[in-house]
N, C-alpha and C positions, 0 to 999 in steps of 0.2 A: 703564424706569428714569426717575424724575423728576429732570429739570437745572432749574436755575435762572438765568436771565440778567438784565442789566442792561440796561432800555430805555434805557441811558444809551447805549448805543454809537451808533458813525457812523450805521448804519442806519438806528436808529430817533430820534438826534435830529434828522433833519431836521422830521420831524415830530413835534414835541414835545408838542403840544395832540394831535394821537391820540393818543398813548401814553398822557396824563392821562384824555381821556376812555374809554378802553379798562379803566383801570384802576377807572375812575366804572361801568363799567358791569358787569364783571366781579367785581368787589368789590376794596377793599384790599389783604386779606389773604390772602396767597399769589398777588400779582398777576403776579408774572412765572413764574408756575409754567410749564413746557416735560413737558410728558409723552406720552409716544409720538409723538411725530414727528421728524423728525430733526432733529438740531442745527444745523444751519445756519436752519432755518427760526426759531430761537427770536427772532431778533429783529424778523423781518419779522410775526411774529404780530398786534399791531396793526392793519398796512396791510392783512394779508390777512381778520383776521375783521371788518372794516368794507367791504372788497370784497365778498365775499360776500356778508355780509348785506345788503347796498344791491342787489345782482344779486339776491338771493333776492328780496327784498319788491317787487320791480318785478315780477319772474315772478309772483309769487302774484297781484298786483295786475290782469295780463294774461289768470290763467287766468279770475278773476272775470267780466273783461270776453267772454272765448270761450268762456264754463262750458256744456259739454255738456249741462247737467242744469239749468240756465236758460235761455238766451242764443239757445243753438243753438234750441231745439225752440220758443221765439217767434216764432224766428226762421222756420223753416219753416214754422209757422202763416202769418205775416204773408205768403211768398212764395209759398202756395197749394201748398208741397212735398207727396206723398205723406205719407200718415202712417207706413205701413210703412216708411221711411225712417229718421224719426225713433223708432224704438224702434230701428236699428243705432246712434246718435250714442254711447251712455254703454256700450254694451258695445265699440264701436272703441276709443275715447279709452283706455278703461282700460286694455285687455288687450293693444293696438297698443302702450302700451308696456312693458308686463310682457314678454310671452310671448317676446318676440326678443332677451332680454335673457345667455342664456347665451352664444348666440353673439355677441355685440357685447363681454362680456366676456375673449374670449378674445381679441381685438384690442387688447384697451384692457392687459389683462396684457405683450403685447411690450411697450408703449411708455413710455418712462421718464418722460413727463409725460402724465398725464389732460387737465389744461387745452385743448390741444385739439381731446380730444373733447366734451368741454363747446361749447365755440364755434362747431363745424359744427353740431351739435345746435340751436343756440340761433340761427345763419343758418336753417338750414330749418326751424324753427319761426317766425320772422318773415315767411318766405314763403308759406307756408302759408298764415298769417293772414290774407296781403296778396290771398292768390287767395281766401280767403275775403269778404275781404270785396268784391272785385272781383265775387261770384258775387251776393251781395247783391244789388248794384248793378246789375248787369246780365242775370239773367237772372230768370227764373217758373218756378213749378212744377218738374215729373221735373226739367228740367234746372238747375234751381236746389239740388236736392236731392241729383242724381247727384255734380253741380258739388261742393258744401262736404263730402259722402262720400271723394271724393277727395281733396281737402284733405284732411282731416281724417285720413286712415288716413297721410298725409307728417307731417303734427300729429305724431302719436302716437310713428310711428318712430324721428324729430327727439328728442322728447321720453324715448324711451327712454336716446338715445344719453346724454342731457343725464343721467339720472336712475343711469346704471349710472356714468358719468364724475364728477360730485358728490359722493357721498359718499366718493371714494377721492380727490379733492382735498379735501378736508374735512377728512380723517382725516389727510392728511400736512403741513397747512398751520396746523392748530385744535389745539391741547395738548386733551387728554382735560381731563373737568371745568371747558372753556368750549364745548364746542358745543354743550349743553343751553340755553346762554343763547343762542348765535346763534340756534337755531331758535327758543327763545320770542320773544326781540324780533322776529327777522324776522315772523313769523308776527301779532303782536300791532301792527307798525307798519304792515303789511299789512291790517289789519281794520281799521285805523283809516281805509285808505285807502279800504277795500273799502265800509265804513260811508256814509264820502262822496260814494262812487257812488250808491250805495242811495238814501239823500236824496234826491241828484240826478232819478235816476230816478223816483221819487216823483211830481214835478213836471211829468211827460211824460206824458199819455194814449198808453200804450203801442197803445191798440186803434186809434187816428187816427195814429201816428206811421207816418212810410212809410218805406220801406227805408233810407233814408240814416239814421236810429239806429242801426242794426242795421252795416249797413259804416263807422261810425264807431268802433264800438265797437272792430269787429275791428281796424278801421286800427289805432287808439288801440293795440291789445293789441300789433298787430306792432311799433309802434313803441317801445311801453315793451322788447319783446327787443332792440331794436337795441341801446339806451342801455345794456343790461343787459349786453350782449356787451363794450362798451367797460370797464364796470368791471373784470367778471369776468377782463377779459384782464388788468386789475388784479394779480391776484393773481402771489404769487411761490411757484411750485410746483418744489422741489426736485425731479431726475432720481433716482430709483432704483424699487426694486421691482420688478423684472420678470417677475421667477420665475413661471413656470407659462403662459408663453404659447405657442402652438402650432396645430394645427391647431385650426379654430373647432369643429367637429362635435366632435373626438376630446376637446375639454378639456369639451368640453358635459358628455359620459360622464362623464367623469372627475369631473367637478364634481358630478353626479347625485350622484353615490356618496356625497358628503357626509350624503347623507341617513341612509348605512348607518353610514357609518362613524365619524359625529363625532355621538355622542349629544347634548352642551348644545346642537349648533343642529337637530340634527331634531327635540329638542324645543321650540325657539325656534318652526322653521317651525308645527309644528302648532297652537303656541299663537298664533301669528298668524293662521292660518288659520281657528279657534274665530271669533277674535274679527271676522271676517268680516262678523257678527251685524251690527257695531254702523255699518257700513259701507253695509249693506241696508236698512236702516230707513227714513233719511230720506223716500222718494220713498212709504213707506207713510203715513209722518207726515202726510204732504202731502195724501194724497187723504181721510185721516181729517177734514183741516182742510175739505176740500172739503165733505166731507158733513155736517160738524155744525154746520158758521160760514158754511152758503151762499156759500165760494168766496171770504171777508174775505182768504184768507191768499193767493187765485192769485195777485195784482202782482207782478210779477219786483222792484222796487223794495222792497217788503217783505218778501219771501225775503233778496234781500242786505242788507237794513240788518240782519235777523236773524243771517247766518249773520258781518258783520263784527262785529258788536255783539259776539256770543261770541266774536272769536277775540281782539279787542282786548281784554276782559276776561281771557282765561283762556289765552292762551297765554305770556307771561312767567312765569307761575307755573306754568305747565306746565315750562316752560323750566330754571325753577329748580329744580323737585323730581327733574327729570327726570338734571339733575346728581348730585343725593343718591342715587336710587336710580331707573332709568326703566321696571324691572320694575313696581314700585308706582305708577308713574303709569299702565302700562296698565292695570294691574287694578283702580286706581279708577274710569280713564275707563270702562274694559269693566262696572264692577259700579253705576254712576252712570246706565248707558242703560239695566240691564236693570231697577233699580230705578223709573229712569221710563217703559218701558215695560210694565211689567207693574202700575203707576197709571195710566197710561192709558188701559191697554186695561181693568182695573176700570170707570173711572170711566165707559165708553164703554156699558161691557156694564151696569151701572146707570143707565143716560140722568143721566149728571150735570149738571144746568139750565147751569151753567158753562162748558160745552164748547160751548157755541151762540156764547160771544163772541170773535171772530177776535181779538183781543187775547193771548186764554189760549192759540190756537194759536200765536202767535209767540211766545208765551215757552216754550215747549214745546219750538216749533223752535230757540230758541235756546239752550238748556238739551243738547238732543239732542246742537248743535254744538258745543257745550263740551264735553261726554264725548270725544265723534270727535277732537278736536283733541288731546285727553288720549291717547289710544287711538293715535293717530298720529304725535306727538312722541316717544312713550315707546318705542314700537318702532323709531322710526328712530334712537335716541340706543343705543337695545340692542346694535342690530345691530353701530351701528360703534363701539362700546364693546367687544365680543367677542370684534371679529374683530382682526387685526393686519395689517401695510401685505401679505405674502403672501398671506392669505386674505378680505383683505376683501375682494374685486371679486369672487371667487366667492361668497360668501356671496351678499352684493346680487343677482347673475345667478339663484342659484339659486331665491331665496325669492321673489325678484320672479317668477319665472317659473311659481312653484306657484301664488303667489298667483293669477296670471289667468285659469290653468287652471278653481282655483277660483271664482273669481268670475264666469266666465261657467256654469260647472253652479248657483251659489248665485241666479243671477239668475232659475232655473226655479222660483225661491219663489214668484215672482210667481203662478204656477199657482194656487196655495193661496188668491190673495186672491181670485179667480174662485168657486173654489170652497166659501170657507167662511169670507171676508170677509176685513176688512183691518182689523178690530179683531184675531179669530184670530193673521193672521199678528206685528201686531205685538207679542201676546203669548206667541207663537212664540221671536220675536228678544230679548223679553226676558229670557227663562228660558233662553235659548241665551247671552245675554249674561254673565247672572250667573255661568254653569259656565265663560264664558271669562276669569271675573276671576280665580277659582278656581285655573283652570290658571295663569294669569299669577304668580301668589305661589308656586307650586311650582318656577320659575326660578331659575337660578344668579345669584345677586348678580354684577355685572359693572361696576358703578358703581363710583367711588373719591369721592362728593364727599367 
């Protein structure tokens, strides 16, 4: 049921410049709108979706600086790591914190405030970091490699916690038809930051620079969680919802079952799981750039100006449409990768003189990172648009957990690029992509903008 409040009251006039800029950001009309969360919280709405999204955009800004899929695997080059090492970094990260996420929601179900479980999550993520970058710093080789492995799978755990606790503080703090905007601004004030790294970076000979970049970074990342944890603790999360807490394993089942027995989200999961596609791609994009741009695009500096540059562009407006309707944002971003990757992989397999200049690969890559961003706003606005304060936290557990399942058998693609090249597979992923846009428009409307 949608209420309606007055940022006039005690609550929110202390703060009377949030409430205007809340209202700047959110839009005019229909600015105190209150929908699916409970009534007490309608006034503190303000101070909680500028908590968040200040905690949010710090976190993104932190993962930039410890990206598994940059950062890290420089990083183990520079410390002399095993290489078999660094192919465990982006399957830990990911699935460390999917997969352990049914049973951590069946804890977070007893407790009448998520908040904090958010903030243990977001302490041992900061430590993490901190022994990451300590490993840096002080060790070589295997033991340098064993060293951030270890971290790294405490990284992930931390991070689940954060990731299953979030969205069900989101959902009882953020009126429906404003989280679409949290996540685009976060996301896009986050790219701006991410952007400025990049830059930065730029200006480092990463091939001379010695390890103290690399534990600065990490430091830097634990530090932004601390600052992060202070906002976050920010927030005013009303006590209720508890229903369905219990034994961790037996709600696990229970929660499985979703799969059977609530059709719009079993086929929510599978259409997330489709679009898998657009998720797999990047690291293909990359080695394509290797091979046709003699290696213009490897600079860890010019991967992130790339992937902030898009997100600063294209996640507000992701943001926005995402409130209108966030089925249609996935199946544009899912029908927008397969579109470019099934031109790319053309232009590859015609030797298009074009593809030689490391320029067209970063706008490639940054075009890719716009779809993803689309593809990933839209299903996270779905989920907790669907679900209600009883079933969100199962949902989240559930689908997060298919998902890693998936992701680590999806990562056996790579087989394919062995075998039959890495233009192939990325025109694999694009005709995989476009059947997942497909699926994405056969969803139940769940939006209200």
């Amino acid at each position: 049921m949608t209420q309606y409040r007055s940022f006039d009251s005690p609550a929110a006039a202390t703060h009377p410049a949030l409430g205007q800029l809340y209202n700047l950001i959110t839009g005019d009309e229909d600015a105190r709108v209150c929908k699916d969360i409970p009534p007490e919280s309608c006034d503190d709405q303000p101070r909680n979706f500028f908590a968040y999204l200040s905690a949010n955009t710090l976190n993104k800004v932190a993962d930039e600086l410890s990206s598994s899929k940059l950062v890290l695997p420089w990083m183990f080059g520079a410390l002399g790591a095993p290489a078999a090492l660094a192919g465990f970094l982006v399957p830990i990260r990911e699935s460390g914190v999917l997969l352990p996420q049914m049973a951590v929601a069946a804890y977070v179900r007893r407790m009448p405030r998520r908040q904090p479980v958010w903030l243990l999550g977001g302490l041992l993520t900061a430590l993490a970091l901190f022994g990451m970058a300590g490993s840096a710093m002080l060790l070589d080789g295997a033991a340098a490699g064993w060293s951030v492995i270890a971290m790294l799978i405490v990284f992930s755990l931390a991070r689940g916690l954060c990731s299953v606790s979030a969205k069900d503080v989101l959902g009882k703090t953020v009126s429906k038809s404003r989280r679409g905007r949290l996540m685009g601004w976060s996301a896009g004030v986050g790219g701006v930051l991410t952007l400025a790294l990049g830059i930065g970076l730029t200006g480092i000979p990463l091939e001379q620079a010695g390890r103290e970049i690399f534990a600065l970074m990490l430091f830097g990342a634990g530090l932004l969680w601390l600052v992060a944890l202070v906002l976050f603790a920010g927030i005013r999360e009303q006590p209720g919802a508890t229903g369905g807490g219990g034994n961790a394993f037996q709600v696990a089942l229970d929660n499985l079952r979703l799969l059977r027995d609530d059709p719009p989200f079993r086929q929510f999961v599978f259409g997330r799981t489709s679009m898998l596609a657009v998720a797999l791609a990047p690291p293909f994009y990359v080695l394509l750039a290797h091979q046709s741009a003699a290696g213009d695009l490897a600079g860890l500096g010019m991967l992130v100006i790339a992937s902030g540059l898009a997100a600063a562009i294209s996640s507000p407006v992701w943001g926005a449409l995402g409130d209108r309707s966030s089925k249609t944002v996935m199946a544009l971003g899912a029908a927008g990768a397969g579109v470019l990757g099934i031109a790319v992989s053309a232009a590859a397999y015609t030797a298009q003189p074009w593809l030689a200049h490391g320029w067209v690969h970063a706008v490639i890559f940054m075009l890719l990172t716009i779809m993803h961003s689309g593809v990933r706003l839209g299903r996270k606005v779905y989920l907790v648009d669907m679900s209600t304060e009883q079933t969100r936290a199962a949902y989240v557990a559930v689908s997060n957990s298919v998902i890693g399942v998936m992701m680590l058998l999806g990562g056996l693609i790579g087989l394919l690029a062995d075998r039959f090249g890495v233009v192939a597979v990325i025109a694999l992923l694009g005709v995989w992509s476009l059947l997942s846009s497909a699926g994405a428009l056969r969803l139940p409307e769940v939006s209200e903008g």
